[in-house]
C-alpha positions as CSV (number, residue, x, y, z in Angstrom):
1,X,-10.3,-24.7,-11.1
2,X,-7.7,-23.8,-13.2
3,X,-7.2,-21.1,-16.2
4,X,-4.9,-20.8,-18.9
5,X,-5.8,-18.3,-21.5
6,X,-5.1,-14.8,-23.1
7,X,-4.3,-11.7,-20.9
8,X,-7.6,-10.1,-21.2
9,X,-9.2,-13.2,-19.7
10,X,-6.6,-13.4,-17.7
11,X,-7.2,-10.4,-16.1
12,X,-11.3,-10.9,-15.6
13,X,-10.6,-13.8,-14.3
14,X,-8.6,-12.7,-11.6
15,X,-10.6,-9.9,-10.8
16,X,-13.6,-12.6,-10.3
17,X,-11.5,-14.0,-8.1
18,X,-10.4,-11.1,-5.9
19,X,-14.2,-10.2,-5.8
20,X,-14.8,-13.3,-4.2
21,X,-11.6,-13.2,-1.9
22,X,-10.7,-16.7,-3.0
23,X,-6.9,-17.7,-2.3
24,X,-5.2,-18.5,-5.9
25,X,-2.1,-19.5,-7.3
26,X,-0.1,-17.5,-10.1
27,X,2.0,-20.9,-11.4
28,X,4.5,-19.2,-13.8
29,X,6.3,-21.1,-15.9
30,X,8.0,-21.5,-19.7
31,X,6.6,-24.1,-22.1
32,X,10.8,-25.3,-22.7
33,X,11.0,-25.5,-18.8
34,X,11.5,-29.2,-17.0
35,X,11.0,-28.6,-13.3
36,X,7.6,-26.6,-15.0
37,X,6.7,-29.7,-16.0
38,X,7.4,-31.9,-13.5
39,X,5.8,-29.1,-11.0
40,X,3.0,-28.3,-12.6
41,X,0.7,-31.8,-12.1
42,X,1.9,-31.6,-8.3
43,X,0.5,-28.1,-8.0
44,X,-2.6,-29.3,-10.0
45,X,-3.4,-32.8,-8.2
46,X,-2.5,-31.0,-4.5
47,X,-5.2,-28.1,-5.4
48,X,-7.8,-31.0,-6.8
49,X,-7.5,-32.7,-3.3
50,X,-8.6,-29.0,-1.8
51,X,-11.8,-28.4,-3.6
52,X,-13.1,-24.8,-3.5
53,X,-10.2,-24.1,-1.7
54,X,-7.9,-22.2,-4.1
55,X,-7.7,-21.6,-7.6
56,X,-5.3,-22.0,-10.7
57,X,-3.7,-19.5,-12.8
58,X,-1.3,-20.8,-15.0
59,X,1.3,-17.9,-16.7
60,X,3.6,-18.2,-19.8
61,X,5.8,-15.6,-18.9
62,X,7.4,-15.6,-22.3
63,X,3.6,-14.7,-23.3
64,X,2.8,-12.3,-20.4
65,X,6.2,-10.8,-19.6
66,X,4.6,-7.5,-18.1
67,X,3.0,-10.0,-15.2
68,X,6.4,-11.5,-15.1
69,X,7.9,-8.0,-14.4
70,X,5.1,-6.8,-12.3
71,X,5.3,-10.0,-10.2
72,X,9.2,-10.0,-10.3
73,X,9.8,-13.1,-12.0
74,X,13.3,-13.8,-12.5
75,X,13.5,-17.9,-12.2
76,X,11.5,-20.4,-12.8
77,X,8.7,-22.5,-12.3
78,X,7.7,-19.8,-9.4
79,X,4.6,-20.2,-7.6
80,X,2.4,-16.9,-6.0
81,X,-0.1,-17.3,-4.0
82,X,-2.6,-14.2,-3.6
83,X,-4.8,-14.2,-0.3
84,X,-7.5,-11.5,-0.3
85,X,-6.0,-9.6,-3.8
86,X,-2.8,-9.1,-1.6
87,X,0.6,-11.8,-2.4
88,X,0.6,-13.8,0.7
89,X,3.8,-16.4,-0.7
90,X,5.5,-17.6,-3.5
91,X,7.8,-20.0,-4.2
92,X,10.6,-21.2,-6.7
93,X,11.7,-24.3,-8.2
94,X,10.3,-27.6,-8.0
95,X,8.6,-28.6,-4.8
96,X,7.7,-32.1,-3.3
97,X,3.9,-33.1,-3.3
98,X,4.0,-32.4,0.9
99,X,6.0,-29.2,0.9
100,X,3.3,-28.1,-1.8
101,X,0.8,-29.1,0.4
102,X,1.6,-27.6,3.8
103,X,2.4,-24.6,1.6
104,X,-1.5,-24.2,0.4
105,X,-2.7,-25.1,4.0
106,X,-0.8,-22.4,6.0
107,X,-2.0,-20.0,3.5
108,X,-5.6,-21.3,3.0
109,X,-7.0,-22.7,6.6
């Protein structure tokens, strides 16, 4: 699944999410950004292949910057992964498809 939308949805959505203890991704990025861009159908195409798995958030930070402080983003495209409500990873700058991928399954299996 993935989610783009306003804060307040945003927010329920997560806490759905942390209800149900289901491992998802915070993909933060800016719309200006090129290694967003060129991440983002990685991250999208690796979590398809892994249904039910883990879930999509992606985060403007220019829109949410008081996620981008809470979550310390500094650079971008940065990835965080939340295991059980708690951050269990992250990651910045662009990725290969395999280093994506035996990033989700270390935190996911």
């Amino acid at each position: 699944m993935y989610h783009q939308g306003n804060l307040g949805a945003l927010s329920s959505w997560c806490r759905r999410k942390h209800l149900h203890l289901k491992p998802f991704f915070f993909f933060c990025y800016h719309s200006w950004c090129k290694p967003c861009h060129a991440l983002a159908p990685r991250l999208q195409e690796v979590i398809a292949e892994r249904p039910g798995r883990v879930q999509l958030a992606k985060i403007d930070v220019d829109e949410h910057t008081d996620l981008a402080m809470e979550y310390d983003v500094s650079s971008i495209p940065k990835v965080i992964m939340f295991k059980e409500g708690k951050v269990a990873g992250e990651f910045i700058g662009l990725m290969e498809k395999d280093k994506i991928e035996s990033f989700v399954d270390r935190l996911t299996l």
